[in-house]
Structures are given as structure tokens and as C-alpha cells.
C-alpha positions as CSV (number, residue, x, y, z in Angstrom):
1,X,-74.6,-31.4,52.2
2,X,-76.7,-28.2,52.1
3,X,-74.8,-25.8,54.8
4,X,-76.8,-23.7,57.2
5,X,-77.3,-19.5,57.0
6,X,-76.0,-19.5,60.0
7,X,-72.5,-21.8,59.4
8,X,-72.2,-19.5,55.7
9,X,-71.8,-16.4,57.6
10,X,-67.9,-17.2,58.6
11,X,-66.1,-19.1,56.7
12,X,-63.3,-21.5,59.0
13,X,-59.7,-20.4,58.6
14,X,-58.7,-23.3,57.6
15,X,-60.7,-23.4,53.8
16,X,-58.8,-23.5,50.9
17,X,-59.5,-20.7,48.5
18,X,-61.4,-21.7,45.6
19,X,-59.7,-21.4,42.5
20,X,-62.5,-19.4,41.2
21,X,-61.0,-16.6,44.4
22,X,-57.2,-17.2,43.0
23,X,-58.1,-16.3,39.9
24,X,-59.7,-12.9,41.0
25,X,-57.3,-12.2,43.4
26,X,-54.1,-12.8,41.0
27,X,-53.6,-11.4,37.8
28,X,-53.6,-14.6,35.0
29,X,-50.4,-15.0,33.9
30,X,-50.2,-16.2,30.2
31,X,-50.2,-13.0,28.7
32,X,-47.0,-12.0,30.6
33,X,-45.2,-13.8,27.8
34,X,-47.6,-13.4,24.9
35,X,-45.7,-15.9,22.6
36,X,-45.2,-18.4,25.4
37,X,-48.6,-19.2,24.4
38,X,-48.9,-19.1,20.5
39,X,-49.1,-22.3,18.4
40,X,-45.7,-23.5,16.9
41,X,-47.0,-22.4,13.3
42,X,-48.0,-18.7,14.7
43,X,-44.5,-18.3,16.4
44,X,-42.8,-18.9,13.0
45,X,-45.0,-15.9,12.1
46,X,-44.5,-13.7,14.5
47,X,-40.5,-14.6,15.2
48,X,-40.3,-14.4,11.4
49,X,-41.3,-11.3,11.1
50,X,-39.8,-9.7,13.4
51,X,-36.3,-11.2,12.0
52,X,-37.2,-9.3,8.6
53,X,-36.3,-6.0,11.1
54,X,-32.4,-7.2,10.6
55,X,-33.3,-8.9,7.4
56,X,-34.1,-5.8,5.8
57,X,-31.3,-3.6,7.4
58,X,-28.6,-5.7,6.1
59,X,-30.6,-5.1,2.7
60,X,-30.7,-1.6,2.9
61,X,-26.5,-2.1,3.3
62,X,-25.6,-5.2,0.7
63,X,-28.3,-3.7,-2.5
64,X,-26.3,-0.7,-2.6
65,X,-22.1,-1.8,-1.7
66,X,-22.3,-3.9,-4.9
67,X,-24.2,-1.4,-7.1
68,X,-22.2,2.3,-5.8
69,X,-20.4,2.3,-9.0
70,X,-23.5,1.9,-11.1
71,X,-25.7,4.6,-8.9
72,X,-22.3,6.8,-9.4
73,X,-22.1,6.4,-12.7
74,X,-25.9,7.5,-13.4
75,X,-25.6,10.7,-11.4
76,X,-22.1,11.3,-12.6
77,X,-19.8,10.7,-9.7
78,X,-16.5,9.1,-9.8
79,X,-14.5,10.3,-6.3
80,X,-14.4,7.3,-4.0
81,X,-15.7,9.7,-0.9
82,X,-18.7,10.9,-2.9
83,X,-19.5,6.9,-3.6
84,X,-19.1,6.4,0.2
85,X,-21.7,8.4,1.5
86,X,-24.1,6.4,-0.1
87,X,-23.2,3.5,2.2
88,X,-22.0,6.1,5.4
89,X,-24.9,8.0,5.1
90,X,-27.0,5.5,5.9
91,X,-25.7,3.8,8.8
92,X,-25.3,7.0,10.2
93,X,-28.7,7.2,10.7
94,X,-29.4,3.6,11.8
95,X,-26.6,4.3,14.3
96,X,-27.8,8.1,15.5
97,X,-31.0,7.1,15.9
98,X,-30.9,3.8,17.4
99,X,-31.4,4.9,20.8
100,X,-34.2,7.2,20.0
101,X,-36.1,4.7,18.4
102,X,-35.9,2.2,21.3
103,X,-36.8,5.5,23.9
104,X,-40.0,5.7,21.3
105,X,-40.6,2.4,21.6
106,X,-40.7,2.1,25.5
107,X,-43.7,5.5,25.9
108,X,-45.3,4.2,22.8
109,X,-45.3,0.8,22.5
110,X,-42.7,-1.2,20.5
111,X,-45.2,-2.3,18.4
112,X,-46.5,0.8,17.1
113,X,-42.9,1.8,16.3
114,X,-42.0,-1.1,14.7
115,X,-44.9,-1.0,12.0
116,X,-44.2,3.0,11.5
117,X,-40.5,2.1,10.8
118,X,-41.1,-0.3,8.2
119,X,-43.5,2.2,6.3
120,X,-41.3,4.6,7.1
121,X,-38.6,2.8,5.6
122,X,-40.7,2.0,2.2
123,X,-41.8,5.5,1.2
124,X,-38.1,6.9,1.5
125,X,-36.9,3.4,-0.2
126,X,-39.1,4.8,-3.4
127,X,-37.6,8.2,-3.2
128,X,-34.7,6.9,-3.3
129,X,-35.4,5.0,-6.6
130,X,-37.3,8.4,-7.5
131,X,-34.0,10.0,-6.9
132,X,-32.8,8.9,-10.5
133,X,-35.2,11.8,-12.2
134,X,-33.1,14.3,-9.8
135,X,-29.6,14.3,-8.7
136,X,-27.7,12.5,-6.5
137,X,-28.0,14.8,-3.7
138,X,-31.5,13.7,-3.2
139,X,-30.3,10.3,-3.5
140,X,-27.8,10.8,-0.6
141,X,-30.8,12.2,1.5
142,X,-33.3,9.7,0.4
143,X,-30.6,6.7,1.6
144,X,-30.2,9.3,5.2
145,X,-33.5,9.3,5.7
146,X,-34.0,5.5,5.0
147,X,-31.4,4.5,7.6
148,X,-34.3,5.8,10.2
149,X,-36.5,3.2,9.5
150,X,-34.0,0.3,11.0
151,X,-33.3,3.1,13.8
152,X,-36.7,1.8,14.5
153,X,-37.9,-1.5,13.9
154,X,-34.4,-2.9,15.0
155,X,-34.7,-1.9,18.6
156,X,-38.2,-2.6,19.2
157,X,-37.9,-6.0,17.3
158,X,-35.8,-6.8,19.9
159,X,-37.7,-4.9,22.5
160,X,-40.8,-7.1,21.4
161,X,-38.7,-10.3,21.6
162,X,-37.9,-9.6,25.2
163,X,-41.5,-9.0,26.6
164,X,-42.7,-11.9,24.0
165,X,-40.9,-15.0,25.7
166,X,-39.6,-15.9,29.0
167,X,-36.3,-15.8,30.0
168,X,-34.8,-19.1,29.1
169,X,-33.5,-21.1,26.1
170,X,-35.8,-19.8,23.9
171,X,-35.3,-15.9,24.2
172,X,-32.0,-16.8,23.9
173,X,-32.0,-18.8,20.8
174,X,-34.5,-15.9,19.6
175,X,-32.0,-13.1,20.2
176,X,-29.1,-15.5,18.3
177,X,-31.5,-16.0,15.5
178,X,-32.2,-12.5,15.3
179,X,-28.5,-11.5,14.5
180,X,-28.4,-14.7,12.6
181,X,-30.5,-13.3,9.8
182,X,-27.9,-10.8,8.8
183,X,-26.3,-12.3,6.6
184,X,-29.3,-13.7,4.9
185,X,-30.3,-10.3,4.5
186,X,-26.8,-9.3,3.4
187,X,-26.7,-11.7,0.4
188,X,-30.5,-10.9,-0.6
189,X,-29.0,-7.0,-0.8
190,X,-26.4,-8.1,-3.0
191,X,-28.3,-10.9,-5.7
192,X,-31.2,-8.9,-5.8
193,X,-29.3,-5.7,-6.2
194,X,-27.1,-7.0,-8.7
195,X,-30.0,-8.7,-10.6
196,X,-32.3,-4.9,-10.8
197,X,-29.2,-3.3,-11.7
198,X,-29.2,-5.1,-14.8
199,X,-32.5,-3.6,-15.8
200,X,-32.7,-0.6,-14.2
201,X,-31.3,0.3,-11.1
202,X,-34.2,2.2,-9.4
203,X,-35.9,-1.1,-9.3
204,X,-33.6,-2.4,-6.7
205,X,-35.4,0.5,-4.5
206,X,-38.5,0.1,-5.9
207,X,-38.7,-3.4,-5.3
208,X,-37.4,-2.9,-1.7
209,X,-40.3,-0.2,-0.9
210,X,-43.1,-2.9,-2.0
211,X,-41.6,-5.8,-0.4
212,X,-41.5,-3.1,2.9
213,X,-44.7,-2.1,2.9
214,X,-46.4,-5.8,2.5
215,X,-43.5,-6.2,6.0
216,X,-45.5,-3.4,8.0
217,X,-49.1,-5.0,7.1
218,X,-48.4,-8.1,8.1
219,X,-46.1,-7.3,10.8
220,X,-49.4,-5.5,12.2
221,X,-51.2,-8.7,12.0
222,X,-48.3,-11.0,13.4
223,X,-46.9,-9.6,16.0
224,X,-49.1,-10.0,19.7
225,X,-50.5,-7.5,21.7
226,X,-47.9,-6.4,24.1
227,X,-48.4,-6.4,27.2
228,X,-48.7,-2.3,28.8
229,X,-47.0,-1.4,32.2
230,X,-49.8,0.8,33.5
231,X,-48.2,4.2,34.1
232,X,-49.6,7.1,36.2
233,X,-51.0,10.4,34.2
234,X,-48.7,13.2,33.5
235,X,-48.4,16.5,32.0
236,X,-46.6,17.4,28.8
237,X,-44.0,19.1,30.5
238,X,-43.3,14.8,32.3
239,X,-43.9,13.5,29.1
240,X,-41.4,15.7,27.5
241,X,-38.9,15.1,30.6
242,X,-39.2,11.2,30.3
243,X,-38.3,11.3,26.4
244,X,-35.2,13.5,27.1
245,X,-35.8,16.0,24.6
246,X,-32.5,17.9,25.0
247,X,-30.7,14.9,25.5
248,X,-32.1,13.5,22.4
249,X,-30.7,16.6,20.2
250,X,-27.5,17.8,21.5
251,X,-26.6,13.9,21.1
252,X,-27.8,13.4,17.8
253,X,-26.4,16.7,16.6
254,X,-22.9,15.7,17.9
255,X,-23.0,12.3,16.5
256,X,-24.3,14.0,12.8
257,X,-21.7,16.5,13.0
258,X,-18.8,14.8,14.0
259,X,-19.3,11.9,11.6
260,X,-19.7,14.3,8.7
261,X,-16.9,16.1,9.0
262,X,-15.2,12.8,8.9
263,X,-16.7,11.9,5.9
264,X,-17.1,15.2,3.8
265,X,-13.5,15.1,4.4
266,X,-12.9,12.7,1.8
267,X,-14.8,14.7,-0.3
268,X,-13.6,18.3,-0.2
269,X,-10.3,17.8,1.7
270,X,-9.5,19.2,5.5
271,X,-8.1,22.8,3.6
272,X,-12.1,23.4,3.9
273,X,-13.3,25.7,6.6
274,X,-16.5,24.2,7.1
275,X,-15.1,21.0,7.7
276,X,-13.1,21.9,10.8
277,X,-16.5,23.9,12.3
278,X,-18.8,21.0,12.1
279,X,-15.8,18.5,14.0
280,X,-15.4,21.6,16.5
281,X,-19.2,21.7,16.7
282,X,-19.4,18.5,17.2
283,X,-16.9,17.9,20.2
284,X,-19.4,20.5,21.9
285,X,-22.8,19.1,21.7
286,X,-20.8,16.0,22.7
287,X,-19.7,17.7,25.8
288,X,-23.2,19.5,26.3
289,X,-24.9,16.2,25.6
290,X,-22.6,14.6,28.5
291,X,-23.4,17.4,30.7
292,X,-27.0,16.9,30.3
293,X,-27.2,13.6,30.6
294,X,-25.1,13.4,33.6
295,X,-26.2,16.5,35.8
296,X,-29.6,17.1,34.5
297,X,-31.6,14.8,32.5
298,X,-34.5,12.7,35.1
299,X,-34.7,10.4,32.3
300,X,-31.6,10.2,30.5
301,X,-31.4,8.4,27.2
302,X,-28.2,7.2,28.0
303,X,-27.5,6.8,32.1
304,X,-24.0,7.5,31.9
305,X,-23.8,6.5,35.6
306,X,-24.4,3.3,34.9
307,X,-22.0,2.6,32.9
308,X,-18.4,1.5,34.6
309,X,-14.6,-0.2,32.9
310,X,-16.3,-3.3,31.4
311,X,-18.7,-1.4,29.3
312,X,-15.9,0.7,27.8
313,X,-14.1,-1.8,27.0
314,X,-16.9,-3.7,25.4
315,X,-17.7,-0.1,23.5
316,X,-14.2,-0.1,22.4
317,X,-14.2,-3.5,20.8
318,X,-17.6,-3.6,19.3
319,X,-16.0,-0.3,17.8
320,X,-12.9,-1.4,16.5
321,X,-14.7,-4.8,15.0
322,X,-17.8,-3.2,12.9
323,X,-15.8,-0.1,11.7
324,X,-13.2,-2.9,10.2
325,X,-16.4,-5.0,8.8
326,X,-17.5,-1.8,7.6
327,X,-14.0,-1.0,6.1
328,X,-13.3,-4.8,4.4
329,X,-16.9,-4.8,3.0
330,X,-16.6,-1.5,1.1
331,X,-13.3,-2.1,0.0
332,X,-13.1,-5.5,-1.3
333,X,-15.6,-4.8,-3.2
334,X,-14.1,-1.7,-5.2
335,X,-11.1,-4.3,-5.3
336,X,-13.3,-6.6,-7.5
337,X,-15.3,-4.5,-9.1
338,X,-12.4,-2.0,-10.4
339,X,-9.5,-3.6,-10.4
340,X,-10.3,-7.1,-11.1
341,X,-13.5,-6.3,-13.2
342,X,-16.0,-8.5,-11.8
343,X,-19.6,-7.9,-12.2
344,X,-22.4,-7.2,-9.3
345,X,-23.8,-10.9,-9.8
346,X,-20.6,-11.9,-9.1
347,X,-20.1,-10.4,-6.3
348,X,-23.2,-11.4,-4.8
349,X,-22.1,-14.9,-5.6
350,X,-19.0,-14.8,-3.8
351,X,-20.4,-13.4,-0.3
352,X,-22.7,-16.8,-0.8
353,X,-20.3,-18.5,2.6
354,X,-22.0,-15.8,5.1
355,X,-24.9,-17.7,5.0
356,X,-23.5,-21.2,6.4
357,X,-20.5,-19.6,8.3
358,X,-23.3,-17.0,9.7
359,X,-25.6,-19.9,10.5
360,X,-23.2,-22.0,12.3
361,X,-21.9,-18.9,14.3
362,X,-25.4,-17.9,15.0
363,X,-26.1,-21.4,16.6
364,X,-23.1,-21.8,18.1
365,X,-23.8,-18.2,20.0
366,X,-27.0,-20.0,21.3
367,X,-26.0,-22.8,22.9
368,X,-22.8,-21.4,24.3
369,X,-24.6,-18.8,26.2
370,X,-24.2,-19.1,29.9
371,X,-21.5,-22.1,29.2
372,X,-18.9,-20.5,28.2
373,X,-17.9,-16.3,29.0
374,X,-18.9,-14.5,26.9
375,X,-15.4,-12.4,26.9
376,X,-14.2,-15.8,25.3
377,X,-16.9,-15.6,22.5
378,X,-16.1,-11.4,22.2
379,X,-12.3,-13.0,21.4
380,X,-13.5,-15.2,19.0
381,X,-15.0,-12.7,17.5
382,X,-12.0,-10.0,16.9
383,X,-9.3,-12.4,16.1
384,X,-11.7,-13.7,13.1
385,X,-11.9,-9.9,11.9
386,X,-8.5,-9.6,12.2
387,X,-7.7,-12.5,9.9
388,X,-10.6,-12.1,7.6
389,X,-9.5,-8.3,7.1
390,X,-5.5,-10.0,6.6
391,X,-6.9,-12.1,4.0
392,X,-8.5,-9.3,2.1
393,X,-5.2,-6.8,2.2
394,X,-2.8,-9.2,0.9
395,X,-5.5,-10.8,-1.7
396,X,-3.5,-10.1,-5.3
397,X,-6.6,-8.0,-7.5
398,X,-7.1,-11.1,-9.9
399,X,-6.5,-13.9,-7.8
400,X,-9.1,-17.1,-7.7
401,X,-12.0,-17.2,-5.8
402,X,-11.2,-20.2,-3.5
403,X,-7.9,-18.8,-2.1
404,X,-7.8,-15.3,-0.5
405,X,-11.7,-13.8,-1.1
406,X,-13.5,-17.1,-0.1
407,X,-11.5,-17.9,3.3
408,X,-11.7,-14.0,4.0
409,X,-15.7,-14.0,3.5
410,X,-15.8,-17.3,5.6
411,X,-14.2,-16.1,8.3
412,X,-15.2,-12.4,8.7
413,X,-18.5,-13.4,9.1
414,X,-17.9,-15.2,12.3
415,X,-16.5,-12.2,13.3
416,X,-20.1,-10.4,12.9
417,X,-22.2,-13.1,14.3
418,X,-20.3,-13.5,17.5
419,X,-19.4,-10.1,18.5
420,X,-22.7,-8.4,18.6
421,X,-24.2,-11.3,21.0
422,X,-21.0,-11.0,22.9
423,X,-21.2,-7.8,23.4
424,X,-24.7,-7.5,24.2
425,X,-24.6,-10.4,26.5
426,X,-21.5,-8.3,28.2
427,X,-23.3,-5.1,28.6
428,X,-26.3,-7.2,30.1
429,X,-24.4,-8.5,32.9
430,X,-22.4,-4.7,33.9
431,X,-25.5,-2.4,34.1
432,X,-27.9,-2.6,37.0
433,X,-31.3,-4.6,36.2
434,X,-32.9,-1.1,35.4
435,X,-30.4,-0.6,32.4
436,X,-31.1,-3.8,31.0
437,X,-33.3,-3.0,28.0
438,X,-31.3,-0.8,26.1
439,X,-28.2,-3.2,26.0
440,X,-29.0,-4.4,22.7
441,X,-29.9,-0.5,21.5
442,X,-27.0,1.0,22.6
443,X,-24.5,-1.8,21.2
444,X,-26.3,-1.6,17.7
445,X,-25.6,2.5,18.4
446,X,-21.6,1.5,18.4
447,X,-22.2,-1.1,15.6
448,X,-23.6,1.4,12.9
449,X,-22.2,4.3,13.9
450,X,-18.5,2.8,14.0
451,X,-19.4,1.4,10.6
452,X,-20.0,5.2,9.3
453,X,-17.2,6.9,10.9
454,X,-15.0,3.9,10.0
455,X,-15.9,4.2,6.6
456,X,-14.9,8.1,6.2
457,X,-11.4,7.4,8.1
458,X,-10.6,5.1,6.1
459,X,-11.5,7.2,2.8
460,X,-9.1,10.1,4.0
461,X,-6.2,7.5,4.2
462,X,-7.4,6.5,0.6
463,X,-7.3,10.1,-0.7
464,X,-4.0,11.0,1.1
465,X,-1.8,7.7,-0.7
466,X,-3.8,7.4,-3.9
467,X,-2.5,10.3,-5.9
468,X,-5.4,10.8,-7.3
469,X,-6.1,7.5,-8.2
470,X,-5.6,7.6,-12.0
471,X,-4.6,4.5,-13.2
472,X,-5.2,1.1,-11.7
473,X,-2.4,0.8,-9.8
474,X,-2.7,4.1,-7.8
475,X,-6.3,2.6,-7.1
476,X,-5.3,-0.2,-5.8
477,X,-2.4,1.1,-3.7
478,X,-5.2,3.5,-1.9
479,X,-7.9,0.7,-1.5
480,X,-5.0,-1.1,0.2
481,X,-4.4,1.7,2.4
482,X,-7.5,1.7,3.9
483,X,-7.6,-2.1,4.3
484,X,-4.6,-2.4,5.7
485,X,-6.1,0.0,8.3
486,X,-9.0,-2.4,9.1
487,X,-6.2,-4.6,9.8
488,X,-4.9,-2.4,12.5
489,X,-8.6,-2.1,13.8
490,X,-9.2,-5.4,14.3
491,X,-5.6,-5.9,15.8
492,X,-6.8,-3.3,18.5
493,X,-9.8,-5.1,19.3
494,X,-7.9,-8.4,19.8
495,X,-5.7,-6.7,21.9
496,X,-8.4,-5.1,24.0
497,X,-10.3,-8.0,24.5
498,X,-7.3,-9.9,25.5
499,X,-7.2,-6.9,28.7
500,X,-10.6,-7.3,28.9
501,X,-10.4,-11.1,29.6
502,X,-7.4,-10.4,31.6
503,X,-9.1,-7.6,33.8
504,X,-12.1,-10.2,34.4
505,X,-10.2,-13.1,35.4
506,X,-8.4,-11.1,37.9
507,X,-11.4,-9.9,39.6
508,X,-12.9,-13.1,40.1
509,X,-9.3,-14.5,41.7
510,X,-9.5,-11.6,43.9
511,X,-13.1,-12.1,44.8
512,X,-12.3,-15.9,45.5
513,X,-9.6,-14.7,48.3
């Protein structure tokens, strides 16, 4: 029936909106969630390559652990603490840097800084390699300078996951699969380093800046359009004030100055003056940087507020666990490769169980989200450092594989696939909903950065029991020392997640009375 002009002029209350008016009216919601949407082959794609931003650090880490004494040898060095910085110095970066990169990320666009991180990470992966037709000095800065490409794609990958899907099974089994990929990317470091090191070992960056570069042109191609929260326009001074400019350096200044006075330690000794200047400088931008971000910043980097008991004690753990990681991975290493003369292949052969102990950890992570407390999995986590880092102390130098080394890589890898997720899924649920996007940032902040400093404390104890290291067994004794301190790491971080279990459980039985 043809209505009348006259009965078009008012519509009765009681009509239905057309869904032609809904959709006018309301924003369409599939591009919310961008990959909500995508066809299963395209979300391999895009998850894929957004994995390759953990891939590839963990590459960055396991190309050069198995190859330091080859690198050292070309450009001369044979002191443990010179050999160290080529492994500290580069997740010092990824650790100073972390939250910068994620701040980046959220003004402009995780996307953007993802793609520049991965170039950014190629060209310095071919100075690097370039490094061999200078010194070892430019080596050191070339492997500094690398470490700020996973500053960047590693927070905005996961920044990028989180807008991508809706919050259910899948973002979670995204974020597990995510971490899961370490140890892919570990063992890749270590085969593929050992293999180029045969030839030549500027290959093993050479390679690693192609393989980059192909990442960041097809990561521009993979990944979605994100979605843009529309912001209002502001000056350069607001702009300025929202990226936390003196926030940004006083804190990385404290954290570069601090950890390399730890770490030049081991080189020089504490008898040099410098040494003590850049830990007192450091202790001060610290305090500055605290000052800042507590009584001045609008937009601080790090809302110190926020943050109450749980997330220290989460800080502390995830502290205690990577920096003994960091500790047994460096140093059962030097045990093979100096002491029981094993080659690089081999090596890479050996750390072969991360892959099905990191798999089945990663999985397990999934499913036991939101089943299970996550204080329980954060336990798990610190009592299989504890006994992976056992394992490697008390492993006799030419002992078999299948005893001591292959139970120790077996089980330290649960370690590293449980506490991360743990301790991001801790922080999540302590910080106010505003906070909630720099939990995974700020954890991978304690993960690197503990795995730096824990590296250059535990090449002081080295230096101060070795005498000298000149034969074999003085070696030995001093890479003992320091594993025998990732030992008492680890046992700290069982014992404070034990309290931190403890302090939990009594606050729910006193909010229950």
C-alpha cells in the first residue's frame, strides 16, 4: 500500500527503525577487531608475522651466545666481560627501550612502528656484519643499536594483537603463541649461527639483515589497518607533554648508566674511577626520573601510582627468573664450548628440547588462563629455573648429553614460557583498566633488562674467583661461580612467589569474612 503525503509527514512512535537508520546511526562494528574478520588462511599471515617480532629477538640473542668465542677471536678479545657485552649490550637496549617503543606505538600507530623496527633492525644487523673490516668496538655498538629494533616491533606486535582480536580464547591463545615462538627463534639463532660461522661469520648478520628486511615488507602488507582512536588537535608543546620527553631520558639514562657500570666492571675492575660515576650517575636520573614521573609528568611513561605490593612482587620475580635464564644460557655455553670443547653445531643441537618443552608450556599457558591463578603458573615457573639452573652447576664439564645438559635445557625452558604469561597476566589484573596496555611492555622492560644486568653481576663474581682464569680449571671454577649464583636467583624467586601466593590467598580469606 502506497501511503498518503499527509500520513508520511509523522512517522507513529511505535515503527521499528529500519536497518538502513541502525546502520547510520551506529558505527559498524567489524572493524573494531580487524582480524575477527580475516579468512583462516590470512590470520596465519598476519598472526605469523607478527610472531617473527619474538622470533627474531630470540635470534638476535641465540646467533651470537654460541658464536662469542668465534666474534672474540676475530677482533682479538679473550676476557670473559669483553665477550659479555656482546650479549649485555644488546638486551640492554631491547630492555631500555621497551617502553619507549610501545609510547611510539600508541601516538603513532603500532603499525607504523613495527615495520620501522624491523628495517631498523636489518640495516644495523649489516653493520654489525660490516663491523668485521673495523674493530670490535663498532661491533659492540652495531649489536646496541640492534637491540632497538625489538624495543620496537615487540611491544607494538603485541599492541597490534590486542586491538586485532576480541577479548576471548583467541587473544589469549595469540598472546601464548606469541611467547611461544621464543624458543623457535632461539634455536634458529643458534643452527643458523653455528652453520654461517663455519664460513664466515659476518654471514650470520648478513643473512639476518635480508631475512629482516623481506619481515618489514611483508609485515606492511600483512598486518590490518588498525583501527585510530580519533584524538583532538594539539600543539607541539601537548604533543611533546603526552610522549614524556623528560621522563623518556632521565629513565633511559639511569637504566644505561647503571647497567654499564655493572658491566664495564667486569672489564676494567671497580679500582676505575669512571666506573663508580656512571653507578652514582645513575642512582640520580633514577631518582630524577621517579621525581618526574611521579610529581610532574601529565603523561607519564611509567604511572608509578598505579602500581601497588602485587606488582613489586611480580617485578621482583620476573627479575630474579630472566637474569638466572640470562646467567645459565651464557654460561653453560662457555662450559661446553671451553671446557668440554664442543663445537657451535653442537650446541645448537643440544638446545633442540626448547622447542617441544617450549611448545607444551606455551599451550599449556593458554588453556590454563582464567582456570587456574596465575600466581600458581608464576610458581611453576621459578621452581623450574631453580632446578634447570641446579642442573647446569653441578653438570661435570664432559659429562653426556642425556644426563645433566638435556634435563637442564628441558626444564629451564618451562621456566621461560610460563613466567612471562604469568607475570603479564598478574600485572593485568593489579593496574586500573587505563594501565592495561603497557602490561606486557613493561614486563618485557624487567625481562631484558634483568637479563643485562644479570649478566654483568654475574661476570664480577667470575672475575673475583677465577684468578685469572688461566688454565681450565680456574675457568671452570669461575663459570661455576656465576652459575651457582643463578642458583641463588632463582631460589629467591621461588621464595617470593611462595609470599606472593601466600599474601593473595590471605586477602581473598579476609575479603570472604
Amino acid at each position: 500500500m502506497i501511503s498518503s503525503p499527509e500520513s508520511s509527514d509523522v512517522d507513529p512512535p511505535s515503527q521499528a527503525p529500519s536497518n538502513h537508520d541502525i546502520e547510520a546511526k551506529e558505527p559498524p562494528q567489524q572493524n573494531v577487531y580487524p582480524a575477527d574478520n580475516l579468512s583462516t588462511p590470512r590470520q596465519i599471515l598476519f598472526v605469523g608475522t607478527i610472531y617473527t617480532a619474538m622470533f627474531t629477538n630470540q635470534v638476535g640473542l641465540g646467533n651470537t651466545l654460541t658464536t662469542v668465542g668465534i666474534i672474540g677471536e676475530c677482533f682479538g678479545i679473550t676476557s670473559q666481560g669483553q665477550l659479555s657485552w656482546l650479549i649485555a649490550g644488546y638486551s640492554l637496549t631491547i630492555g631500555t627501550f621497551i617502553l619507549i617503543g610501545g609510547r611510539l606505538g600508541d601516538e603513532f600507530g603500532n603499525k607504523k612502528m613495527f615495520v620501522i623496527g624491523m628495517a631498523w633492525y636489518s640495516l644495523w644487523s649489516m653493520v654489525a656484519g660490516l663491523a668485521v673490516y673495523s674493530s670490535h668496538v663498532l661491533f659492540v655498538f652495531a649489536r646496541v643499536f640492534q637491540g632497538m629494533g625489538p624495543a620496537l616491533t615487540l611491544p607494538n606486535g603485541l599492541g597490534i594483537l590486542g586491538k586485532s582480536y576480541s577479548p576471548g580464547p583467541r587473544m589469549n591463545m595469540s598472546f601464548a603463541w606469541f611467547g611461544g615462538s621464543a624458543p623457535f627463534g632461539a634455536i634458529a639463532g643458534f643452527l643458523f649461527g653455528g652453520l654461517f660461522a663455519l664460513a664466515w661469520w659476518p654471514w650470520i648478520y648478513w643473512s639476518q639483515a635480508i631475512a629482516l628486511s623481506c619481515v618489514a615488507i611483508f609485515a606492511a602488507w600483512a598486518i590490518p589497518p588498525q583501527a585510530v582512536q580519533p584524538k583532538q588537535e594539539q600543539s607541539l608543546r601537548e604533543k611533546l607533554e603526552d610522549l614524556d620527553i623528560p621522563g623518556m631520558f632521565t629513565g633511559v639514562t639511569a637504566l644505561v648508566l647503571f647497567n654499564f657500570a655493572w658491566n664495564q666492571a667486569v672489564v676494567v675492575s671497580w679500582h676505575e674511577a669512571y666506573v663508580y660515576v656512571c653507578l652514582i650517575l645513575g642512582v640520580l636520573f633514577a631518582t630524577a626520573f621517579f621525581c618526574i614521573e611521579i610529581y610532574w609528568a601529565k603523561a607519564p611513561i611509567l604511572p608509578l601510582a598505579a602500581f601497588n605490593s602485587d606488582i613489586a612482587f611480580v617485578f621482583a620475580c620476573t627479575a630474579t627468573g630472566w637474569a638466572c635464564f640470562g646467567i645459565w644460557v651464557f654460561y653453560i655455553g662457555l662450559v661446553a664450548l671451553n671446557i668440554g670443547g664442543n663445537t657451535p653445531l653442537q650446541m645448537a643441537a643440544w638446545f633442540i628440547p626448547v622447542i617441544p618443552s617450549g611448545l607444551i608450556s606455551a599451550l599449556a599457558v593458554g588453556k590454563l588462563v582464567g582456570k587456574i591463578p596465575a600466581s600458581w603458573i608464576m610458581i611453576t615457573g621459578q621452581i623450574a629455573y631453580l632446578v634447570g639452573s641446579i642442573l647446569a652447576a653441578t653438570r661435570p664439564p664432559h659429562s653426556i648429553y642425556w644426563t645433566y645438559y638435556f634435563f637442564s635445557v628441558l626444564i629451564i625452558t618451562v621456566g621461560m614460557d610460563t613466567s612471562f604469561p604469568a607475570a603479564a597476566m598478574i600485572f593485568s589484573g593489579s593496574v586500573p583498566q587505563q594501565y592495561q596496555g603497557m602490561g606486557a611492555s613493561v614486563v618485557m622492560t624487567v625481562v631484558n633488562y634483568s637479563i643485562s644486568l644479570g649478566l654483568g653481576l654475574a661476570g664480577t663474581i667470575e672475575n673475583n674467583i677465577n684468578h685469572g682464569g688461566l688454565t681450565p680449571e680456574d675457568k671452570l671454577k669461575g663459570y661455576r661461580g656465576a652459575l651457582w649464583f643463578s642458583v641463588g636467583l632463582a631460589g629467591l624467586g621461588v621464595v617470593l612467589s611462595l609470599i606472593y601466593e601466600l599474601k593473595t590467598r590471605l586477602k581473598y580469606e579476609s575479603a570472604k569474612v
